[in-house]
C-alpha positions in Angstrom: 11.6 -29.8 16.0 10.6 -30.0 12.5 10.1 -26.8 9.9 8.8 -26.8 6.4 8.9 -24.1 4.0 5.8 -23.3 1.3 5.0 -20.6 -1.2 1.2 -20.3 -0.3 -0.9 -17.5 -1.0 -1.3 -16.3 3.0 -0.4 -17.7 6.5 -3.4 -19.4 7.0 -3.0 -22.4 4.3 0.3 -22.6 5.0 -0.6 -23.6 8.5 -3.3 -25.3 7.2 -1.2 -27.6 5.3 1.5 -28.5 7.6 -1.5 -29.4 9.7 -2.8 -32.0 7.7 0.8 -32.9 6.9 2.4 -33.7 10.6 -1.3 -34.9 11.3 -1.6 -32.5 14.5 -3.8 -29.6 16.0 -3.1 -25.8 14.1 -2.4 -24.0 17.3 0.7 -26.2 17.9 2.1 -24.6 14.2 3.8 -21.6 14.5 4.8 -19.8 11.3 7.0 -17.0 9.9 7.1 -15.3 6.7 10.3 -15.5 5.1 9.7 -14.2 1.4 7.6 -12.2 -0.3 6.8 -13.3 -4.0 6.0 -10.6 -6.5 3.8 -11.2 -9.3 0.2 -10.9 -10.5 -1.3 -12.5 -7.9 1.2 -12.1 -4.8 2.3 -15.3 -3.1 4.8 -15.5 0.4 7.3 -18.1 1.1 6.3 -19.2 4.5 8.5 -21.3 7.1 6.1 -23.0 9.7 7.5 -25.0 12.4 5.6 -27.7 14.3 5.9 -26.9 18.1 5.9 -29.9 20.0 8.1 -31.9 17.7 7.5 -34.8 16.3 7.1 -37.2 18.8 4.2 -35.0 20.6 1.9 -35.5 17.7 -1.7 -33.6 18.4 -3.9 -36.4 20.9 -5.8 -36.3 23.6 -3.4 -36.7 26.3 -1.0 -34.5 24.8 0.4 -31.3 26.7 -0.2 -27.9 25.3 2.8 -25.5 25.0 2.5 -22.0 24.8 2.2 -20.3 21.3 4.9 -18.8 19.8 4.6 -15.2 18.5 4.5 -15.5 14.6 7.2 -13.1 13.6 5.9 -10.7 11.0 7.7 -11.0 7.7 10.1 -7.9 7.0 8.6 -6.4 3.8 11.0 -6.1 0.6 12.5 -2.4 0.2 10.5 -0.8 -2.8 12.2 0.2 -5.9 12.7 3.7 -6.7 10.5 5.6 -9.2 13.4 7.7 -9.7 15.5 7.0 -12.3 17.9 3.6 -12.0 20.8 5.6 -13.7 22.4 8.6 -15.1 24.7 7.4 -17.4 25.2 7.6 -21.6 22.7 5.9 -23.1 22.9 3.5 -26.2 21.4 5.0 -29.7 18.1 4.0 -29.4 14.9 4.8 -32.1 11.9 7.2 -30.6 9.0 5.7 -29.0 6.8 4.4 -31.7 4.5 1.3 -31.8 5.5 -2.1 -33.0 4.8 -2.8 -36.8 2.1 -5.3 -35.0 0.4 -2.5 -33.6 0.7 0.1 -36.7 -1.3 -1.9 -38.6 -3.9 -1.6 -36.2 -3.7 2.2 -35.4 -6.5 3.3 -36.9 -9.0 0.9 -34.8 -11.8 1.7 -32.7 -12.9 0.3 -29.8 -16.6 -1.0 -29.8 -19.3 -1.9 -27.0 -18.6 -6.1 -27.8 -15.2 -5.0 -27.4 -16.2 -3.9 -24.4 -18.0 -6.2 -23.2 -15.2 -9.0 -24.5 -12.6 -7.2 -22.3 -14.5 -7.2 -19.1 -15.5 -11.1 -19.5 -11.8 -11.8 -19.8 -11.2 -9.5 -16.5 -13.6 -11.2 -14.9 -12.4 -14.6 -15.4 -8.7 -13.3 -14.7 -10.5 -11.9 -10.9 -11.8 -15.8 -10.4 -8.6 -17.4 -11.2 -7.1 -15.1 -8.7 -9.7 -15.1 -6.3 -10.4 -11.9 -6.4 -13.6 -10.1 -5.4 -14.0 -7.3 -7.9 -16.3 -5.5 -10.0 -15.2 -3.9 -13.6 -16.8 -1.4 -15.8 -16.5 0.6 -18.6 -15.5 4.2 -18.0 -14.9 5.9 -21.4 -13.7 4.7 -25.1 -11.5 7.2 -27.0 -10.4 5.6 -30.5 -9.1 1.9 -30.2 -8.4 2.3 -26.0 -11.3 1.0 -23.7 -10.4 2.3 -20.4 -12.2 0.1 -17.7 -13.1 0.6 -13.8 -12.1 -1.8 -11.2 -14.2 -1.7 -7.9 -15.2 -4.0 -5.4 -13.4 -5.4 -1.9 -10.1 -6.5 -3.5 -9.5 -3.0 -5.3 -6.5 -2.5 -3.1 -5.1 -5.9 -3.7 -5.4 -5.4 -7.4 -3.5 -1.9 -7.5 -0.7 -3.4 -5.1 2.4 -1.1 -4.6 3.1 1.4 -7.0 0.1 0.3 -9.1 3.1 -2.8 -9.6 0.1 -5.0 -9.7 -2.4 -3.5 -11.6 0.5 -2.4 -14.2 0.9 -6.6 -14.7 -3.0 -7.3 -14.9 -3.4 -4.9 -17.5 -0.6 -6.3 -19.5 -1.7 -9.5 -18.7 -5.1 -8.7 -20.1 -4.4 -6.9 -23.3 -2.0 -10.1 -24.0 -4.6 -12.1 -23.6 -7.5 -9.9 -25.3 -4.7 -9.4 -28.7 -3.8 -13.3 -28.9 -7.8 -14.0 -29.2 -9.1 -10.8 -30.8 -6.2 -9.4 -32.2 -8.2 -6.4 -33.6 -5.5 -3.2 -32.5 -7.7 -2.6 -29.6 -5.8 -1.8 -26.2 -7.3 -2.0 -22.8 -6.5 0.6 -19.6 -7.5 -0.7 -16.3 -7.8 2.1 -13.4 -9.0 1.5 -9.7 -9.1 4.1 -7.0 -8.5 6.8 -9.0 -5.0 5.5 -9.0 -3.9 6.7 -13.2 -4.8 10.3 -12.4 -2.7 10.3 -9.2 0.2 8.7 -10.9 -0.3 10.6 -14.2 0.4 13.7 -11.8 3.0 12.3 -9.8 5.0 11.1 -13.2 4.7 14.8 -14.3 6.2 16.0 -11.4 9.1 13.6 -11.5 9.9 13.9 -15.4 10.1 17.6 -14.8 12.1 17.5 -11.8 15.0 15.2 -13.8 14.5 16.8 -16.9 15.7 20.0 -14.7 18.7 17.8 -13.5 18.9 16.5 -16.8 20.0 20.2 -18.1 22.1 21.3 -15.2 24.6 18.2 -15.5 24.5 18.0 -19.3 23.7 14.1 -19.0 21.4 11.5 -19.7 19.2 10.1 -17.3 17.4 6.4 -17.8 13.8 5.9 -15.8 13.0 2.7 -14.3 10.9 0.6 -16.4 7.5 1.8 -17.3 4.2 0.4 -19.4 3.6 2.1 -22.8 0.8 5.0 -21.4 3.4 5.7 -19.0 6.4 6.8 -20.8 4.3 8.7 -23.6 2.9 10.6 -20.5 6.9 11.2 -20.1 7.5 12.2 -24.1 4.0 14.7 -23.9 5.3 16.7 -20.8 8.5 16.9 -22.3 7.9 17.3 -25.4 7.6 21.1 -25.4 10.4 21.5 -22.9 13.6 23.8 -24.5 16.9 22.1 -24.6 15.6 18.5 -23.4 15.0 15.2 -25.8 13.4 12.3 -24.8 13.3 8.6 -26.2 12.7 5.3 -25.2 14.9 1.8 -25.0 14.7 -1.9 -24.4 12.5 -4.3 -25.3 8.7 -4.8 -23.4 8.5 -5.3 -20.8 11.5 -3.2 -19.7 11.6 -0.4 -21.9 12.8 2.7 -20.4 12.1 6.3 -21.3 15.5 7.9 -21.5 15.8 11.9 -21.0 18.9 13.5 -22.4 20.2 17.2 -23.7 18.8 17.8 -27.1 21.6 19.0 -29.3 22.0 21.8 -30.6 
């Protein structure tokens, strides 16, 4: 009985391409996911395995044998938003843009900037083939904070906002290496930044709590740039707490630790 493994983007072309590879009839494929591939645009590793074997290649005269149930792939445990450690932390410098990005801070966004960022979005959906819509929302000083709508709106948020977190990324690398005018690009879909602005409040006050009651640091996971300053603002005014952040992009990491006195 033969098996073959492919990263694929969904069952259906994996079975698909065994298919056309064995030269036989889909239904005699069954198939079983065996991975799941993070990343922008989230790929499986899928095992299919051709029925019959292959001797019993798909034909007229050949006999059918009952489908196999296609075992559902167990999902990868999620990470924790909590944070990964509580353990000294390294010296480390406060938050502060790179000299890259200083030079710039005094930008402001503009309506070809705009319209720029949303072409480059676009053609990022395509490549993914995704079906979305994008928008402008709002400008405030060199940040253009754009809508995402459309069928594949949950797709593009993924878990944890994991995926929308990389195609925002993606696109302001993308929009600086061609533009390269300071400008910096937000994407939001479903209302998903003011859910996890809240939910990140919460959480930062909750361990900056623990923070003071075991006199020790505590490290977040890591988190995009408008992420930890959300951290550093609700903080910020907090007695006996100091935040700042470590690492290098894309895994820098807000610590939280007793100020001193």
């Amino acid at each position: 009985m033969e098996t073959m493994e492919i990263t694929v983007s969904n069952i259906d072309e994996a079975i698909k391409i065994a298919a056309e590879k064995w030269a036989v009839d889909a239904s005699q494929i069954s198939s079983n996911v065996i991975e799941e591939i993070p990343g922008l645009f989230g790929k499986s590793k899928v095992r299919v395995q051709l029925t019959l074997g292959t001797a019993d290649k798909a034909g007229p005269d050949a006999e059918e044998e009952p489908a196999k149930p296609k075992a559902k792939g167990r999902p990868k445990k999620e990470k924790a938003e909590a944070p990964a450690k509580e353990e000294p932390a390294a010296a480390a410098a406060p938050e502060t843009e790179s000299a890259e990005e200083s030079r710039h801070e005094d930008a402001v966004a503009t309506d070809e900037d705009a319209e720029r960022a949303i072409a480059m979005l676009v053609e990022l959906a395509e490549l993914g083939d995704l079906e979305m819509h994008a928008k402008l929302r709002d400008m405030n000083g060199r940040y253009l904070n754009i809508e995402i709508d459309g069928p594949d709106t949950t797709h593009i948020v993924g878990k944890n906002g994991e995926t929308l977190n990389q195609l925002q990324y993606l696109l302001n690398v993308i929009y600086t290496r061609q533009v390269g005018n300071g400008v910096r690009i937000t994407l939001d879909a479903n209302n998903f930044r003011e859910r996890r602005e809240e939910k990140l409040r919460q959480l930062a006050t909750h361990v900056a709590q623990q923070v003071l009651e075991r006199n020790e640091e505590a490290v977040f996971d890591a988190l995009p740039a408008f992420e930890r300053r959300v951290v550093h603002k609700v903080l910020s005014e907090m007695d006996g707490i100091t935040t700042y952040s470590e690492g290098e992009e894309p895994n820098r990491r807000v610590v939280i630790a007793p100020s001193v006195s």
